[in-house]
N, C-alpha and C positions, 0 to 999 in steps of 0.2 A: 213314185214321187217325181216331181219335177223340179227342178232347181229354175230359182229367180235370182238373175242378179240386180244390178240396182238402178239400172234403167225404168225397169219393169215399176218397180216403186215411185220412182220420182215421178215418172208418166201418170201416175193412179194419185198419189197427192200433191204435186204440181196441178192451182188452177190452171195452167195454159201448158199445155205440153203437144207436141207435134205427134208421140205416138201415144197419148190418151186414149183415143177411141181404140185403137190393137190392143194395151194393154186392160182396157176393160174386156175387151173380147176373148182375151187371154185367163182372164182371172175368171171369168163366168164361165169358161170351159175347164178349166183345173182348179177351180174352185172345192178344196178338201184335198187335196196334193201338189198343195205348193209347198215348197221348203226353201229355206235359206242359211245364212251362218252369219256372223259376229263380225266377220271382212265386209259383207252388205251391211250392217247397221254403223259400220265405223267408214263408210262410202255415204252413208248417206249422213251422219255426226259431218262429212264437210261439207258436204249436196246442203244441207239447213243452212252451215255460215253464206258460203255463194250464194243461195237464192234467198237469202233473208226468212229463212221459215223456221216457223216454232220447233226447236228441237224435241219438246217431251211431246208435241202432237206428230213429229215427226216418228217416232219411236215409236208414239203407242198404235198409229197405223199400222207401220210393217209388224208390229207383234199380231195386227187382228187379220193381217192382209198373209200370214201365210198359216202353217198347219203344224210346222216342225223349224224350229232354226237350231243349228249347228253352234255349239260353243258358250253361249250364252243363254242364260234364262229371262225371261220378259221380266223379271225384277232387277235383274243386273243390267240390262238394258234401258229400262228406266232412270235407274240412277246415273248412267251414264250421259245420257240427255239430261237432267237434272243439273250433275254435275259444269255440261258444255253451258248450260241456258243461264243458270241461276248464278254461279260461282266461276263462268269466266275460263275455262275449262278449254284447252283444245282436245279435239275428237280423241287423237291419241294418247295422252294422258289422262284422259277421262279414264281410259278403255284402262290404262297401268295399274290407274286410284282402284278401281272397280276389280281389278284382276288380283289387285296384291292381299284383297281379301282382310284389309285393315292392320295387315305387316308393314314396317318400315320399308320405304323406297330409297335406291339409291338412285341419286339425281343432284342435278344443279336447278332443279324444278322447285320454284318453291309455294307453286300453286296447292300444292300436296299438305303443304305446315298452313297453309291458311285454314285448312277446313279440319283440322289439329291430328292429321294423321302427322306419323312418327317419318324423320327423313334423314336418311345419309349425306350430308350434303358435301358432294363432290367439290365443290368451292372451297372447303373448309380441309380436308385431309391432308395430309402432311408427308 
């Protein structure tokens, strides 16, 4: 297997990218062992807000653009982008909502009670 990290991606779904043509060259020779992990999909959840790109077509690229990723399943990766696109989400609390597996979070986040998960809210504790 080969590991991608998130250049490699943005170059392949960024219209204009400066190493585009390498990493298409790249992907057409390891094409069926590419791998990645959960650190590249939450690299590329900010790579979407900076370049203005659709987070859930950002997501479902790198789910089709490699072979195996680390940590995450293309369903929880989805709603992760979901979460960032639709409900306002930054990358890393997406990744929290998404991780906590529908448990209560403790947090001062109250992006979490919006979408009626359960929340500890550190503001509030005594």
């Amino acid at each position: 297997m080969i590991y991608a990290d998130t250049d490699f991606f943005l170059a392949l779904i960024k219209k204009n990218d400066w190493l585009k043509k390498n990493a298409i060259r790249a992907y057409e020779n390891h094409k069926g062992s590419i791998e990645s992990s959960d650190i590249t999909l939450l690299e590329l959840m900010f790579a979407s807000k900076k370049y203005s790109l659709d987070a859930e077509v950002v997501a479902g690229s790198f789910f089709e653009l490699t072979d195996s990723v680390k940590g995450i399943t293309p369903e929880e990766g989805m709603k992760v982008a979901w979460l960032v696109k639709e409900k306002g989400f930054g990358p890393a609390d997406a990744f929290h909502s998404v991780f906590s597996a529908g448990n209560p979070v403790i947090t001062s986040e109250h992006k979490y009670a919006e979408t009626g998960q359960k929340i500890i809210d550190l503001k509030r504790q005594n």
